[in-house]
N, C-alpha and C positions, 0 to 999 in steps of 0.2 A: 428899422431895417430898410435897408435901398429894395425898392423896386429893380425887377430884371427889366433891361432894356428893351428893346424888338431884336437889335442883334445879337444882343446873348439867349436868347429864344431859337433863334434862328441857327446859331453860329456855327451848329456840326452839318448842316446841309447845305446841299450843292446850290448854288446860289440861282440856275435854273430850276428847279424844284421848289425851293419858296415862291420865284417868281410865278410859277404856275399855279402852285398852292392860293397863292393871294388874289390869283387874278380869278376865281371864282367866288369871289364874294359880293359881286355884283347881283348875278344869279341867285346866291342862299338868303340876301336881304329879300330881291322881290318874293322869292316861293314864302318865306318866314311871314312876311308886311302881308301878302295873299292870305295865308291860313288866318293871322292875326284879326285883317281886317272883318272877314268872314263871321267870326266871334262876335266883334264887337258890333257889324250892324246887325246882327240877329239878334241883338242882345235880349232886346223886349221881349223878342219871340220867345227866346228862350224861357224865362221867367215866366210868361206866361202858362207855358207850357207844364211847369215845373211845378205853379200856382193849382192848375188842370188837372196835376197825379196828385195834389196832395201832397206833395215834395217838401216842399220848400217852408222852413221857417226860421223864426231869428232866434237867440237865444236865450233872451229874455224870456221867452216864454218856458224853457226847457231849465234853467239855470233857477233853480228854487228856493236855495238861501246858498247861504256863504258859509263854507265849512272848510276853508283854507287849506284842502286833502294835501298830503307830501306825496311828491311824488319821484320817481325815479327812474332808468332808463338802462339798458341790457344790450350790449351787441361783439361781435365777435370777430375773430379776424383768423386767416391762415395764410401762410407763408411757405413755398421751397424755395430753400438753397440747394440748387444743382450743382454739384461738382463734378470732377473725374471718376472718381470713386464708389460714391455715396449720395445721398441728398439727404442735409438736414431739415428737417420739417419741424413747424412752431405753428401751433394751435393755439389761444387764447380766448377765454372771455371775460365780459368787465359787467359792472353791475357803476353807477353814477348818478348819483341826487341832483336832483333837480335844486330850484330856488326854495327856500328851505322856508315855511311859516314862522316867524316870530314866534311862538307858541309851542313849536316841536319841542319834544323831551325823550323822544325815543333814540335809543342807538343804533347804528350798524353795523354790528360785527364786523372785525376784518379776517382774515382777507377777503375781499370783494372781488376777487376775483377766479381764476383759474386755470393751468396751462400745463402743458405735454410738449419737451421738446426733447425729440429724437434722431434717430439717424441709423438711414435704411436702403436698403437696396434699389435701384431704380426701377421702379415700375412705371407704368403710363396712367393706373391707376388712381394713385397717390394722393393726387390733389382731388380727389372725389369722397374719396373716405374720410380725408381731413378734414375737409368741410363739411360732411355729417357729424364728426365730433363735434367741430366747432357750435354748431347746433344743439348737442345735447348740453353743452358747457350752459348757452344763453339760456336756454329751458331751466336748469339747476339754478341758475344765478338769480332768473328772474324768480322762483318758488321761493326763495331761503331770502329774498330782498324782504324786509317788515316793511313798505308802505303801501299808503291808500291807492294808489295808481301806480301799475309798473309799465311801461311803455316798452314794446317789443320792436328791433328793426325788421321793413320788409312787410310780405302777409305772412297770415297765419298759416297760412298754405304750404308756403316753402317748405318749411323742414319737413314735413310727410314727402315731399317730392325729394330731396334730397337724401331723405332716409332706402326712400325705396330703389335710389340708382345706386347706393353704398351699397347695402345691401345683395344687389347685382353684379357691384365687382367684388365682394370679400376673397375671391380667388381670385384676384390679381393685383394683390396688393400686398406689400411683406405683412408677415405674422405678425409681429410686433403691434403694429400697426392696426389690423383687422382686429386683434386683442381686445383693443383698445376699448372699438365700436362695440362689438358681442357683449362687454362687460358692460357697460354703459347705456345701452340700447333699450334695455325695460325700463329701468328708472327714468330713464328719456323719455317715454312712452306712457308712463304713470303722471310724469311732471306736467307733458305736453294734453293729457285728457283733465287734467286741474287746470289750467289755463284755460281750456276750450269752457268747458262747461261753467267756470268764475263763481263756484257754488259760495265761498264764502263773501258774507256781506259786508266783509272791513278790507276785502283788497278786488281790485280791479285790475285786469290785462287789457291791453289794446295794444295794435299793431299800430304801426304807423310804417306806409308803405311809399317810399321817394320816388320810385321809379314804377311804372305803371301801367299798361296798355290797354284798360278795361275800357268796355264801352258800354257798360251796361242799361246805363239813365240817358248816355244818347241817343242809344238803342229806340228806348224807351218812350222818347219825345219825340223821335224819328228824323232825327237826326247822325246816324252811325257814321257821318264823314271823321268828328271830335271825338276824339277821348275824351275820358270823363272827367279827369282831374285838369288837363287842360284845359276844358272847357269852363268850368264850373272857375277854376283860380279867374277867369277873365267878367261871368256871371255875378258872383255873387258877392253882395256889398257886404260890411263889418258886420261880423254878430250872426254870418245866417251861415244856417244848417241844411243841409237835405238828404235827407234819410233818415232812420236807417229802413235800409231794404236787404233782401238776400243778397249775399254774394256769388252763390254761384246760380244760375239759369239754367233751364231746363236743357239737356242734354250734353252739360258738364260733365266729367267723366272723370272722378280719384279713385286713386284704387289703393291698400296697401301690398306686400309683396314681403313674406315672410321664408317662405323658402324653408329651413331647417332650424330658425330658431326657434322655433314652437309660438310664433307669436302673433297667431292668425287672431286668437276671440280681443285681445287688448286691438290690434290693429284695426279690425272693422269696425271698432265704440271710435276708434278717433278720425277714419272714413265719414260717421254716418255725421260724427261732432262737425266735422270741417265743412257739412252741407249745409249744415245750420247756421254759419256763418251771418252775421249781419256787416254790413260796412255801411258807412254814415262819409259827407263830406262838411268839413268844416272851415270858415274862415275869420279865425279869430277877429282879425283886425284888417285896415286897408293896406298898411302893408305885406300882409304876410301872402302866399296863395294859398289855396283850398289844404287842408289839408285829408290825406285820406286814412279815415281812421276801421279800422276791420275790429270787431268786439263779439263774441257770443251772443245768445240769444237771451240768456240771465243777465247781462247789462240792455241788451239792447228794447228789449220789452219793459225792464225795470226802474219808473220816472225818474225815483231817488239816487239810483247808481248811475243814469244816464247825465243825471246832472253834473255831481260829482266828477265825472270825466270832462265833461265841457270847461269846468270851472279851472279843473289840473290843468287843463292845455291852454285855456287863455292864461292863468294867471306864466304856462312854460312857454307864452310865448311873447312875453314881454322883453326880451336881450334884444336891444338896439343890432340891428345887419347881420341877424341870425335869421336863418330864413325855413328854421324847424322847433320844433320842442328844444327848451334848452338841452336836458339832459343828454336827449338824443345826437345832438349836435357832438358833446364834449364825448360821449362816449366812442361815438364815431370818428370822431380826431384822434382820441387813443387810439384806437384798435387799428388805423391804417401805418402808422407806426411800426408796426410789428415788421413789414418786410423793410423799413430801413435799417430796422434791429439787426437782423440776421447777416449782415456781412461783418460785424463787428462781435459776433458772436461764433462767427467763422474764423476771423482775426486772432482772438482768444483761445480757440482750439488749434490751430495754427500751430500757437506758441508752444502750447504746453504740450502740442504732441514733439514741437523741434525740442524740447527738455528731455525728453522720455526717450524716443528712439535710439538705438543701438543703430539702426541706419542710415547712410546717409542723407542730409538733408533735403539735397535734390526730391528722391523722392517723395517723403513730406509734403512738399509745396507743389508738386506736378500731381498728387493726389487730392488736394487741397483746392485745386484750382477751379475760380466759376465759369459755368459756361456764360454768365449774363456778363454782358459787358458795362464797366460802373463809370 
């Protein structure tokens, strides 16, 4: 496939606007080369320091045999098509195997997947509620996956946060819609307190979180200019670990927020689950960066299960210019999909409504019409 040029990048803006666009790059190199440099001559320090909490080890020493775990990967996606009219809305989640052991003989049922696509009234709400479904969808996908390691996108955290602002708009969101969440929402909540707590000893959860602002370990080392995964991707050489520690610090603040579904004793067990949180950073290899892995306190206390996961992520993160767990990666390319889907699913309904009407067509297509411009 041809690479895009700079001018076909460029080509819909005003030609003073890129010019001014581009002429700040002078500036985001030095302030980037600033923070970078920063890192790297502290680097000793930092290790040191890291040495000093007991932090810091490689994974030879954590990685205790070879048990070739399968592993697998869960993530989600939502979507509005805004029209005139209406807005269609597509909810999905996907479940995708990682590099698969020579040896595997297990199956995965299909579908591996899951999806809702509807069409609703305009509320402002919309996109809030949907992506608490889409949550509840990765929670189910990842329970019902059979392997050794199920790799979750994001933190663990997230979906309690996003549960508890759906929650907050259910009146103002069409019915249809809020339906959805109500119906789906304890099972949600039974799925995500098995997750937390990892009670069984043949399967494993971990989050894997891309994006990040924690400062917890620079905090720590007193250092709080660096985030942690920033930091740590530029620290720490092949094979080494640091952590696992708490995730959250002393006067972190979750709450659940149940309002009228009766679901206040299930919500405060996955409050008190998500304190207990342990996170670990890891860096497979010299190419890869840190990665930040968020785990229970049943993996994260348990040598044999902690191993196990170390092994799943080096051996998922062996794809040459992939630069996360494989599965994670393929799953995450699926699901961003979803909103190219929706104008050709727009297209389709289109048609079949221009079949169907007894009215003129005009209307059809002025009802039909996106606000996004493509």
């Amino acid at each position: 496939m041809a690479s895009l040029s700079t001018e076909s990048l460029f080509a819909d803006l005003p030609e003073a606007l890129v010019e001014e666009m581009l002429s700040h790059y002078k500036k985001l190199g030095q302030h980037m080369t600033k923070t970078l440099d920063g890192i790297q001559n502290a680097k000793e320090k930092i290790r040191a320091l890291l040495k000093a909490h007991n932090l810091l080890k490689n994974d030879a020493t954590v990685i205790r045999s070879l048990s070739n775990p399968t592993t697998c990967a869960v993530d989600g996606g939502r979507a509005i098509e805004k029209l005139m009219s209406t807005d269609i809305v597509a909810i999905a989640g996907l479940g995708v195997e990682g590099l698969t052991p020579p040896t595997e003989t297990r199956h995965w049922e299909l579908p591996r997947h899951r999806c809702f696509v509807l069409t609703v009234n305009h509320y402002d709400s919309t996109f809030i509620v949907a992506e608490a479904i889409m949550f509840t969808i990765e929670l189910e996908m990842a329970i019902k996956a059979p392997h050794d390691v199920v790799l979750l996108d994001g933190s663990l955290e997230t979906a309690l946060i996003k549960f508890n602002l759906a929650i907050s708009k259910l009146s103002e969101v069409p019915k249809e819609l809020g339906n959805i969440f109500t119906t789906r929402i304890h099972d949600a909540l039974d799925n995500y307190k098995q997750i937390l707590t990892s009670q069984r000893s043949d399967k494993i959860y971990a989050s894997i979180a891309k994006y990040t602002s924690r400062k917890v370990i620079s905090t720590m080392i007193g250092m709080p200019e660096y985030e942690d995964r920033a930091m740590l991707s530029q620290v720490l050489q092949n094979g080494e670990i640091v952590g696992p520690i708490m995730m959250l610090q002393a006067g972190d603040y979750v709450n659940f927020n149940s309002q009228t579904l009766n679901l206040e004793n299930l919500g405060n067990e996955i409050v008190s689950l998500i304190k207990d949180i342990n996170v670990l950073y890891y860096r497979p290899s010299q190419y890869f960066p840190a990665l930040r892995v968020e785990v229970g306190p049943a993996v994260a206390s348990n040598p044999n299960r902690l191993s196990i996961l170390l092994e799943a992520l080096r051996l998922q993160c062996s794809a040459p210019g992939i630069m996360e767990p494989y599965p994670c990666y393929m799953a995450d390319r699926m699901v961003k999909h979803l909103r190219k889907a929706l104008p050709a699913l727009r297209q389709a309904t289109t048609h079949e409504m221009a079949l169907r009407t007894t009215h003129d067509l005009e209307s059809v297509f002025q009802a039909m019409y996106g606000y996004r411009t493509e």
